[in-house]
N, C-alpha and C positions, 0 to 999 in steps of 0.2 A: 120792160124786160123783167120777168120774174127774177128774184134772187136765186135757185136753183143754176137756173143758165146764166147767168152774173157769176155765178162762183164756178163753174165750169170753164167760163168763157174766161176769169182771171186765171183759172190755174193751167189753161192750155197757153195763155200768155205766158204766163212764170217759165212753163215749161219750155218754150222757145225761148225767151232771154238767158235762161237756165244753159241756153247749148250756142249762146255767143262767143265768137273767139275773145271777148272783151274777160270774160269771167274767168278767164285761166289767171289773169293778172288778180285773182280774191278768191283764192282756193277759201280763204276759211271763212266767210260771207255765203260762197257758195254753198258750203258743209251745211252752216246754220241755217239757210232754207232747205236745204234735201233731207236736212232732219228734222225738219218741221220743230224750231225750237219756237217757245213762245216770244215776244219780249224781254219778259222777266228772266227766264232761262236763262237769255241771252245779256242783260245787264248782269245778272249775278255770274254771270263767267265774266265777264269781264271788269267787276268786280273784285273775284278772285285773279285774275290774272294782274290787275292794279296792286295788290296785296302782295302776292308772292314779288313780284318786279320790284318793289318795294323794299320787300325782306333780301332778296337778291343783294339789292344794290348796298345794302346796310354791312351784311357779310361780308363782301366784297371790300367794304371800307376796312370792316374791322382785320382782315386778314385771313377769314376765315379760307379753307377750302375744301371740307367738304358742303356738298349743298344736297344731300338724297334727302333731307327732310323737305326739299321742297319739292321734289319728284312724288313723292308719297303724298304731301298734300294736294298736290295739284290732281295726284290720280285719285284720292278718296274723295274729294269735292266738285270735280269737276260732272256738269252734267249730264246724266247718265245717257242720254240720248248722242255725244259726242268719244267715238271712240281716243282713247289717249294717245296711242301716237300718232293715228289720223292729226287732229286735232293741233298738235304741235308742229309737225310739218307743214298743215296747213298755213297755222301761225306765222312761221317762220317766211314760207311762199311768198306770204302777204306783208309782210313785212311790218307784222304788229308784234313788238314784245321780243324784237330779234334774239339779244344778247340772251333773253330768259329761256326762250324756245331755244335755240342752240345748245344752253345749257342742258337743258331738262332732256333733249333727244341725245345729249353723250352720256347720262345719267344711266338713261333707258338701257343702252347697250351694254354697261360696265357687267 
């Protein structure tokens, strides 16, 4: 089989697995294939998102409570192919990163 229809024939796969009821349970999984993230993209958000959860959790010791500097960093680093509050709700859906997603989408509203 040519490569041509190899990469057709995957991405009409993708596209039916893409529309299983199975994928509702990885809104943010789903996100980062419909937006065609690379790998990298997608290690360096979750990267960032290890960072900030990180820094989250540090404030949170120290007593702190405002946390919009990490709203702000999450929205200037995050990759641009991933809308921000898409992106967070997905997170949250999915159940990666809950406490920090929760945060950052009450942040969003204030």
């Amino acid at each position: 089989m040519k490569k041509e229809n190899q990469c057709e024939q995957y991405s009409f796969q993708l596209k039916l697995l893409m529309n299983v009821e199975e994928m509702k349970k990885y809104p943010f999984t789903k996100m980062v294939i419909e937006k065609g993230m690379t790998e990298q993209e997608y290690n360096e958000t979750l990267g960032l998102l290890e960072l900030l959860d990180d820094t989250y959790k540090e404030e949170l010791e120290y007593g702190l409570i405002d946390h919009s500097s990490l709203l702000l960093h999450y929205a200037g680093m995050l990759c641009s192919k991933l809308p921000v509050e898409g992106s967070l709700q997905a997170l949250e859906g999915e159940g990666l990163y809950p406490e920090l997603a929760k945060k950052l989408l009450q942040l969003k509203d204030i």
